[in-house]
N, C-alpha and C positions, 0 to 999 in steps of 0.2 A: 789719723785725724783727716777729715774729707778737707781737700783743698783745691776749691774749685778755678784754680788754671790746670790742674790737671785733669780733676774729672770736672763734666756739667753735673749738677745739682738732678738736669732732668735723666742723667745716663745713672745715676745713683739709684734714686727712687727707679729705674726700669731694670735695675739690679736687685735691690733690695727685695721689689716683689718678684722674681721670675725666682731668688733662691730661698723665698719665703712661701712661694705657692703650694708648695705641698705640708705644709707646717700649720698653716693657718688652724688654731686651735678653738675651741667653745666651751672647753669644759669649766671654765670661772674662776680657773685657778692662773690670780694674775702672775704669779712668778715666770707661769709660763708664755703669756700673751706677746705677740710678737709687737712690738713700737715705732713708729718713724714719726721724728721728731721736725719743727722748720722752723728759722729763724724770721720770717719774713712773710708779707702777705703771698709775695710772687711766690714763694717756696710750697704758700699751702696749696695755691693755684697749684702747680706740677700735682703734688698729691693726689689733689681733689679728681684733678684728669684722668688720670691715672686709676683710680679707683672705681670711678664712673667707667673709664673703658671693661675692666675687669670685671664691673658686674653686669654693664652690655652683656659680655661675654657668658654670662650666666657663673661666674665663679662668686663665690662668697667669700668676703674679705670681712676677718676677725679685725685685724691690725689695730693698735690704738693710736690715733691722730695726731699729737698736740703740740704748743709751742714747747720750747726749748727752754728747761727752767735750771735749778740748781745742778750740776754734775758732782760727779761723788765717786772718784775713782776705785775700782772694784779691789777683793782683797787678792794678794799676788796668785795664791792657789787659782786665780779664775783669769790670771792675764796667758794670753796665749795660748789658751787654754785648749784649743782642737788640736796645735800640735803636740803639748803634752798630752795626748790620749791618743794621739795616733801612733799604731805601733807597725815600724815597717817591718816587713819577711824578712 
């Protein structure tokens, strides 16, 4: 759960995209589409910059935007889910 005294809001979203940049998807199949959500106007602000820097930059950002609406805890096969599949030597 993000908790912002420990991380800023804006070091999150400069995480989010740097481990989502090579992910960025277009094929329409939203299961896969990568999301960042924000609580606040200031929140979309960070986004918004964010996203402007990166297409400065000439990268294309899939990502979908939007505020923060019902959660819905996932089913347990999919909690923690990168270390059950990671299998060490």
């Amino acid at each position: 759960m993000f908790d912002p005294r420990v991380l800023s809001y804006k070091a999150l979203v400069e995480k989010f995209f740097s481990d989502h940049a090579c992910e960025q998807r277009s094929d329409g199949r939203p299961q896969y589409i990568n999301a960042i959500w924000y609580k606040s106007d200031d929140q979309k602000s960070v986004i918004d910059k964010k996203v402007a820097e990166l297409k400065k930059d000439g990268k294309t950002v899939n990502t979908r935007i939007a505020p923060v609406g019902d959660f819905y805890k996932a089913e347990e096969y999919h909690q923690k889910y990168i270390q059950k599949q990671v299998k060490c030597a």
